[in-house]
C-alpha angles and dihedrals in degrees: 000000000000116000106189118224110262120237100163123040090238094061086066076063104128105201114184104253113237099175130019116193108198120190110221114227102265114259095007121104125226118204125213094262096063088046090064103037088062088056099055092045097051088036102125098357130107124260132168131194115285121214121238120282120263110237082255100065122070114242125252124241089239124023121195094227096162145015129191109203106217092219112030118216111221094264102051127114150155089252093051097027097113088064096067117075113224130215111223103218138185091265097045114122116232117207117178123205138210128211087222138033130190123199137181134209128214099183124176110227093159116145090267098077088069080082123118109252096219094199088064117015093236126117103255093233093058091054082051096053085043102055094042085043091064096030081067104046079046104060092032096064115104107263118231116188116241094239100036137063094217114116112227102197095191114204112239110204120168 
């Protein structure tokens, strides 16, 4: 749990956490178990955003790097949302998240997909190639949370 010095009295503001998204240390793998019990020990307990180590530190197994309020206050924000604290309840959401992912494709490209695709006039293999082809613009743009403005660049390897 890091809870950041105020300097302002909108940053006391306790907003009821939705969604949680945790960044995983990077190649070290977390098992399920750690996972929930993260989830038991901040159940119910106040956590903020932390900022990201310094090389010098060395990096937690789990780093808070976004939280979603469930109900935003008028002044909230993604730009000043590390100055809010945030209450993990029963009904918050936890997404981890890894510094790589790796995905693979199994992809028919037989000779019956040079068929004519009647429901849209379009040869089966080109709406293959299409799909795949923005699936893959898609993945491969920088993610940015929601409620950060740390960039996550995840690595893609196949």
């Amino acid at each position: 749990m890091n809870i950041m010095p105020s300097t302002k009295n909108e940053e006391n503001v306790i907003l009821e956490a939705d969604t949680v998204f945790l960044l995983m240390r990077k190649g070290f793998p977390i098992s399920r178990n750690v996972r929930a019990q993260w989830m038991l020990e901040h159940l119910d307990t106040i956590i903020s955003i932390q900022c990201s180590n310094s090389k010098t530190k060395e990096a937690a197994e789990l780093e808070v790097a976004s939280v979603l309020p469930k109900n935003k206050s008028g002044s909230w924000s993604p730009e000043t949302s590390h100055q809010y604290l945030y209450k993990v309840t029963s009904t918050t959401s936890i997404i981890f998240l890894a510094h790589k992912y790796r995905m693979v494709f199994n992809l028919d490209l037989s000779p019956s997909l040079a068929t004519v695709d009647i429901q849209h006039g379009e040869i089966v293999i080109d709406e293959v190639y299409m799909a795949t082809k923005h699936f893959l613009e898609s993945i491969i743009r920088p993610e940015k949370l929601m409620s950060t403005l740390q960039q996550n660049n995840m690595d893609f390897h196949n």
